[in-house]
Each structure stands twice: as C-alpha cells, then as structure tokens.
N, C-alpha and C positions, 0 to 999 in steps of 0.2 A: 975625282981624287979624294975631296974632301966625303963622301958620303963609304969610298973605302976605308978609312981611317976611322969612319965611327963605328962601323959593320966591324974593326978590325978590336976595337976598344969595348963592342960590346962584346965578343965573342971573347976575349981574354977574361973579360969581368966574368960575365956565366961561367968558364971555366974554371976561376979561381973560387969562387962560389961552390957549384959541385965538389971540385977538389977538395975545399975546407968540410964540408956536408960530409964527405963521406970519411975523411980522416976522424971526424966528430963519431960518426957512424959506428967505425971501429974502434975508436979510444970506449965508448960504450958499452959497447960487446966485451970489450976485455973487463970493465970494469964488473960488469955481472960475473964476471967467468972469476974476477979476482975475489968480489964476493960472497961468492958458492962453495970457494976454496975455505974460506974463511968462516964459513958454519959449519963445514967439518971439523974445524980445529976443535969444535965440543964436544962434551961426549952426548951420547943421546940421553932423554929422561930413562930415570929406569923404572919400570913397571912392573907390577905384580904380575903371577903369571893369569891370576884370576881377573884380570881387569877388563871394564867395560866397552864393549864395541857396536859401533853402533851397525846394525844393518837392516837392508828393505826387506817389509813382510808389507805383503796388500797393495804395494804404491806407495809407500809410504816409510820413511826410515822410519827405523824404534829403536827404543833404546831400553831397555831388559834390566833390573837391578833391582833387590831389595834393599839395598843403603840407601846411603844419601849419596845423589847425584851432586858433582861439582862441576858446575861450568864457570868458568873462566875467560869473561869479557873483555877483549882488547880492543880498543877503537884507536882509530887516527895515526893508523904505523907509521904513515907516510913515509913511504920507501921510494927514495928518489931513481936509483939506479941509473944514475948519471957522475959526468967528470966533477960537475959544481957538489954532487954530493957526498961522495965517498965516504970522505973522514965521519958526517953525521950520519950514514949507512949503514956502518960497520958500529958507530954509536949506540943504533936503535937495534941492532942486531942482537950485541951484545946484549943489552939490557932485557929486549924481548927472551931469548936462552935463557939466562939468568933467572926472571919470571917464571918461565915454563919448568926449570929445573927445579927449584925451589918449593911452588905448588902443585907439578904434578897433578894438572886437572885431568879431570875424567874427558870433559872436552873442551873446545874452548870454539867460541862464537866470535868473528872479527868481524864489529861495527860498523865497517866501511872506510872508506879512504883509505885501504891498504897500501896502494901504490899514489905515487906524486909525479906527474911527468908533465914537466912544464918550463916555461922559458925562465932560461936566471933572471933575467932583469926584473926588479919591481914584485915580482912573486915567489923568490927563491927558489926557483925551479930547480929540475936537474940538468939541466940542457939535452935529453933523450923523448922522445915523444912514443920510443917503441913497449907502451905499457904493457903488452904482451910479455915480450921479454923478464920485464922487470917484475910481472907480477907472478912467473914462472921463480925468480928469486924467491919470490916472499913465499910461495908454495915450498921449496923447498928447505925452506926452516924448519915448517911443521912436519915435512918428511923425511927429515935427517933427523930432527926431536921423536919422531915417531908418536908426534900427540894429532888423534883425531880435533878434526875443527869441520866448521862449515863460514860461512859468511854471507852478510847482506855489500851491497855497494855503496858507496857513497858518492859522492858529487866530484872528487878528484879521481876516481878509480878509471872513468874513460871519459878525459879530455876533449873541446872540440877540436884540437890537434894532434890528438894521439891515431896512431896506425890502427889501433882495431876499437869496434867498437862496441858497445854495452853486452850484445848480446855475444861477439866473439870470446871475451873475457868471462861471460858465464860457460860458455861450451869447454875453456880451457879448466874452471874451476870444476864441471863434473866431467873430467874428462879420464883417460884411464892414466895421464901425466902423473897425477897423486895417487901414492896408496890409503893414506890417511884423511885426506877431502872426503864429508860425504854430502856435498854439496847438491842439492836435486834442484832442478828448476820443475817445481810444480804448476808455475802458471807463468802466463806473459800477455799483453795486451796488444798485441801487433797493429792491433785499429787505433792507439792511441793518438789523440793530434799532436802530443809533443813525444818522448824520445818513448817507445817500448819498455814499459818496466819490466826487468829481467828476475832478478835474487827475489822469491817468495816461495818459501819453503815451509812444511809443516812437518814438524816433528811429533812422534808420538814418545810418551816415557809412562810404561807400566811395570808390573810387578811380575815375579814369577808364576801366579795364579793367572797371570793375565788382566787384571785388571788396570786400566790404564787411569792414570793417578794425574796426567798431566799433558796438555798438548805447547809448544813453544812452536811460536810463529813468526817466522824471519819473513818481513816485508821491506818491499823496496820502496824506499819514501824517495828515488829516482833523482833527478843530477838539476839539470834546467830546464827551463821552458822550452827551447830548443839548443841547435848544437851550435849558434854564434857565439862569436865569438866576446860578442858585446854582453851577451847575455850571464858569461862568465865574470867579464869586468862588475858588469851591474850587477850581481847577485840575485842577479832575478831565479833564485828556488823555485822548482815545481813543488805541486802537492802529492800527495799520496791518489789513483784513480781513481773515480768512482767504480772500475770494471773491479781493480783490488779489491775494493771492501766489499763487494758483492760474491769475488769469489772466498774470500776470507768467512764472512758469515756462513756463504754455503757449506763451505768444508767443515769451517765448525759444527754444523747441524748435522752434516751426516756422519762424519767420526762419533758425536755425541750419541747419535742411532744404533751404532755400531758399538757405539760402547755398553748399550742395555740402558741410557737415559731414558726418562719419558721426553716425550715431546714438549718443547721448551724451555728443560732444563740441559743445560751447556757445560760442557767438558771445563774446570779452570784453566784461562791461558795465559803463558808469558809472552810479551812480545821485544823485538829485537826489532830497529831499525837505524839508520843512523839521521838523518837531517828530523829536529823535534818537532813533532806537530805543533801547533798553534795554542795547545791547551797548556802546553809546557810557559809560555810566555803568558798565556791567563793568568795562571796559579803565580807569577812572579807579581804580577801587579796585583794580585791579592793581597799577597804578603807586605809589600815593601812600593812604598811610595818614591817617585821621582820628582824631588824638589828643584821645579827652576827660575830660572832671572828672569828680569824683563827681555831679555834677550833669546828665552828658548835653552839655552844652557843648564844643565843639573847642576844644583851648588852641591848637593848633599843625596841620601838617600835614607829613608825617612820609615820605621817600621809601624806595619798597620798593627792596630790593639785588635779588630774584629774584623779576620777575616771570615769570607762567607762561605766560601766550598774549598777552602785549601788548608792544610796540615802540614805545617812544617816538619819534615824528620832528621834534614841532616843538610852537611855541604856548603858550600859555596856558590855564589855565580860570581865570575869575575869577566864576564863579557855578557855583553846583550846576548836576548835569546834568538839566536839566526833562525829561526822555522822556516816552514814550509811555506810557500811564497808571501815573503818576508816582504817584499816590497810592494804588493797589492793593497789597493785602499778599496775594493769592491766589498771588503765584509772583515769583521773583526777575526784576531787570527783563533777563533775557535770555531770559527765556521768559513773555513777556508776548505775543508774538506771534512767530509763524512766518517771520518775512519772513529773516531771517540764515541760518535754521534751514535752508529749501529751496532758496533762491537763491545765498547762499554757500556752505554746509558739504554741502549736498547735491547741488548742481550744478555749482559752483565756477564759477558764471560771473559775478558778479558781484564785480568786483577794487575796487572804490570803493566809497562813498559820501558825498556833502556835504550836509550841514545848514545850518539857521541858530538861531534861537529862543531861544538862549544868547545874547544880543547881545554881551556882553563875552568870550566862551569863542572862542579861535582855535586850538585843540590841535589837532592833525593826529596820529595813531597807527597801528599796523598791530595788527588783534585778529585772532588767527587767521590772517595772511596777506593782508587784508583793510584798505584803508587808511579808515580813520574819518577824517573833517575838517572841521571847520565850515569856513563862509565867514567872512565880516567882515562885519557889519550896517551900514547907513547910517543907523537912527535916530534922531531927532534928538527925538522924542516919547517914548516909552511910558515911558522912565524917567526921564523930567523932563529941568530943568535938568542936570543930575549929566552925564547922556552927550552933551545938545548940546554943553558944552563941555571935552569927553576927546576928543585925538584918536589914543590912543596905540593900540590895538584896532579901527577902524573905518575902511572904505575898501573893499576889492572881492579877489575870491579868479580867478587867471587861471587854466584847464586848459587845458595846450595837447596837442593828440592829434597825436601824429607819423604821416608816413604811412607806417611801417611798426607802426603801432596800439599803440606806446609812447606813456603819456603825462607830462607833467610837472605837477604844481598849486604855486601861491607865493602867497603871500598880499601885498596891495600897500597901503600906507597912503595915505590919500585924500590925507593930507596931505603925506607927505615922499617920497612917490611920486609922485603927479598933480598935484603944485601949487597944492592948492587953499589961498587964504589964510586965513590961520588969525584972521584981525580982522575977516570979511569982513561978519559978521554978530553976533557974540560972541566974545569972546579963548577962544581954544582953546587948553589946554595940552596941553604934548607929554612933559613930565617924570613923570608917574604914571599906572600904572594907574587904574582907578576907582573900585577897592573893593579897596585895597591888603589888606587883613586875610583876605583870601579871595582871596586870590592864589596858584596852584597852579602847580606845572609842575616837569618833571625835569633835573636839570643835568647 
C-alpha cells in the first residue's frame, strides 16, 4: 500500500513538472512570436539603390567597393527570448533598430553572444534553453532592417543546456532562413578534444579593378573546455585551436598568392572574434599596475611611466580581462595559444583585432604594433539591472576601411551618439561608469 502511494506521489510530481515545462515551453514560443511582431513595428534602414552587397566569387564572400567600407560591430546583444526577459528584449531590440537606423552600415559583424539562453536564477537567464528559436529572433532584426551582417559566436551563443548545438546554430546562421546573413563556415575542427570551432570565416574586400585592399577574418575563439556544466559556472574559457591558426595562416598565404603578393608578403588583416586572447590582458599589465594589501586585495590601480610593448590609444577597462583560458596557470595568458604568435609576430599580417566579452571594457591599445580593441556591448541582460540602466560604455564600434586599405575604428555611444532615448524603457544614466572601483584607463 505504502509503496502505491509513493509510485502515486511520484507520478503526480513528474506530471506536474512536464505540465509546468511545457506551459514554460509555450509562454516562450509566444514570446519570440510577440517579439518578431514587435521588429516590424520599424521601418526598415533605407538604402541607396547603389549599395554594397556582399557575395561569393572563388569560395570565398567579397565585398566590391571603391568607398569606404563601414562595418558596424555589435557585440554582447544577449537576446534572452525568454518569459524572465521580454521587457529587456524588446529593450535591446529597440536600441539595436535605432543603431542600425541611424548609421546605416554597409555591414555589420556580431561579436558573439548574440543570444542568452539560460536559467533565471543566479545568471539572469531567460528561462528558454531553445537558442535556435531565439537566435532565428535575432536573425530576424537584420532581415526586417535589411542590413547584411555575418557573425563570430561567443561563449553564451550555445549553452551546455540549450537544444542545439554549436554547429546546429552555424548551419542555421548560413542557411537559406536569412536573406541578408552571409555567414560562411569556412573551416571547422571536428577532431578537436574540446567543443568543434564553428564561426571562421574569411572575407575578401577589394576594388573595382580587382585589386584586393583587405582580407577580415572572423574566428572562433569557441565557448569552453567542454559542454559541463561546471565548466560554465567556472569560467573555464577555451582557447583559440591550434588547427585555427594553422588554417588561418594557410588561407592567408594563399589568398595573398592569389592576390599577385610575392611570397611572404601578406594580405593586411582585420580580425573579429569575441572571447580576447591573452595578449589583450598582457597589454593591460603593461600599462597599469595592481596595487594590493597584505591580504591579496587591489587597494588602487597604479599607471606604468614605461611601458614596453604597449600604446595606449583610447578607452576604458572597467572589468578584468576574461581571455581565453582565463583560469589556466600552465603558461602566461600570452602563450596560452598561438594565434598572435603566427598571425601577428610571425607573419605580420594581422594589423587589428576586436573583441567583445568584457561588456563594460572599451580600451583600444597597440601591443606589439598591433591594435587590440573591444567593441561596445548592447546588453541589457547578463549582468542584470546594473548594465540595463549604464549607458556610459555601451552602443556599437564603426571600422571604416579606406579604399586605399587604411582603416579608421571609433567607438559610438548608443545613446549620445544614435539617439537612442534614454527613458525609453528604464532611466538610463549617463553620469558613471558601472563599477566605478574598477575603473582603469591611462591619462
């Protein structure tokens, strides 16, 4: 009797469980469908009739232009597409529109962590794990805006609980779902021991004579060590592959072939990824020393007179530098992976790099000759209330590539840049950083 009673108590319990799971399920579903409604409510960007598109010649997208190219960095949308996130959904929505509207980029590059699909408690999540779904939303902005984009991933883009997984989310990003994605997966590691990097893409941008002025190379500096859960909680970052940087160089070499280089000299490249290599955290302890107690604590932060490979240009850091496995004591974080090692200092063809991940860090530096830069995040989730309403740090990073293959990068604020209003949704202040106490930069 007693052992029917508990067979009777667990079956009620599962059932009420499933029942709440799948009501969660559809309050979801409706919330994407309420805010797909709600990106039409804008009008699209409007656009010359002469404007630039990108498409494949050889394998390879290009991009055709005698102007100036304007790309348009977004990083950190984090699009919850969940119940817990609506209101900050339609938040980031807005503001993202608003941006697009305003500058009218030629294309625009998302950083990674487009989507956020994760449990409320303790992480702000959205309570939806289906980032398919959600990141079919965030496509859908730029194809109601009708502005081409492409994208790297980030480390929230495919959860260890989300339904699909890294590679599902790239098939959907080139898939024929967008008209304006020209997302290509050019390479992938499937031998890798921890997750397959997916997003590595090489762009060509030349001239009407054909001359190619410029190659931009979207790599996947990839999620975590693996898909635990713990490994989430810990922070434990991957690095960039060694298979990456080997195919990275190759293509550079051969495109540079291709381009009529002699041998050994290298196409100039920009790169695009989101989690910062290790050299980004170098270049900060160049700059700026960390003063602490007896206890291990920073009382202050402390500007170096003579730095040795670093040049300050611009920015902020107002969080540690999270890089690429962050929590590794096997090697300092500039030799945590190869990717500086062979692509800058070896081949000197990569002259950039932009990040995101740092959501409040907007430092721009030259390490080595070499310009390090975050973008500006648009988040309005992953760190609560606290960044929905900071608007002094967040907004969009513009590169503009001259067409004599000079380029410019500025960072622009959402707010006292593109107009976006600051009561629109929550009172945004514009007088403080967001973690005033960890507040870094060089004067």
């Amino acid at each position: 009797m007693k052992k029917r009673k508990w067979l009777k108590r667990l079956c009620i319990t599962l059932g009420v469980i499933v029942a709440l799971y799948l009501i969660l399920f559809l309050v979801n579903v409706l919330i994407n469908v309420s805010l797909r409604k709600y990106i039409k409510t804008f009008a699209p960007v409007e656009y010359s009739a002469d404007r630039i598109v990108p498409v494949e010649e050889n394998g390879y997208v290009t991009i055709t232009t005698d102007r100036d190219l304007r790309i348009m960095h977004i990083t950190d949308i984090h699009l919850g597409g969940g119940f817990w996130t609506y209101k900050n959904d339609k938040k980031t929505i807005y503001e993202l529109i608003t941006m697009l509207q305003k500058e009218k980029p030629d294309i625009v590059i998302c950083g990674g962590d487009n989507t956020y699909c994760l449990i409320p408690p303790g992480y702000n999540g959205s309570g939806t794990f289906n980032n398919k779904m959600v990141a079919k939303t965030l496509i859908d902005i730029f194809d109601h805006e009708q502005v081409y984009f492409t994208t790297v991933f980030g480390n929230h883009d495919t959860e260890a609980m989300d339904y699909a997984s890294r590679q599902d989310i790239g098939d959907l990003y080139a898939s024929d779902y967008s008209e304006y994605c020209f997302f290509k997966q050019d390479f992938t590691d499937l031998d890798a021991p921890s997750v397959p990097s997916v997003t590595n893409q090489f762009i060509r941008v030349k001239n009407t004579a054909g001359e190619v002025i410029k190659l931009i190379m979207l790599i996947d500096s990839n999620d975590y060590v693996d898909k635990s859960f713990m490994a989430t909680v810990k922070g434990r970052y991957d690095v960039i592959h060694d298979a990456q940087v080997d195919w990275a160089a190759e293509t550079v070499k051969k495109l540079s072939l291709e381009a009529g280089l002699p041998e050994g000299q290298y196409l100039p490249t920009i790169t695009f990824m989101h989690i910062p290599i290790g050299e980004y955290r170098t270049a900060l302890d160049d700059l700026i020393e960390e003063v602490k107690d007896d206890k291990g604590n920073i009382i202050e932060f402390k500007q170096k007179n003579n730095p040795v490979d670093t040049e300050f240009v611009s920015g902020v850091w107002d969080e540690k530098v999270c890089y690429g496995g962050l929590n590794r004591t096997d090697a300092t974080p500039d030799k945590l992976d190869k990717f500086f090692e062979v692509l800058c200092e070896d081949m000197g063809a990569v002259e950039a790099i932009f990040c995101g991940h740092d959501h409040v860090n907007n430092a721009v530096v030259k390490y080595k000759g070499v310009l390090l830069a975050y973008g500006y995040s648009v988040d309005n989730e992953a760190y609560g209330d606290k960044i929905m309403k900071s608007g002094t740090q967040r907004g969009a990073c513009v590169i503009t590539i001259k067409p004599d293959g000079s380029f410019t990068q500025e960072h622009k604020n959402a707010y006292t840049d593109y107009g976006v209003e600051l009561n629109k949704f929550v009172d945004v202040y514009m007088d403080k950083p967001l973690y005033p106490d960890g507040l870094r930069t060089v004067k």
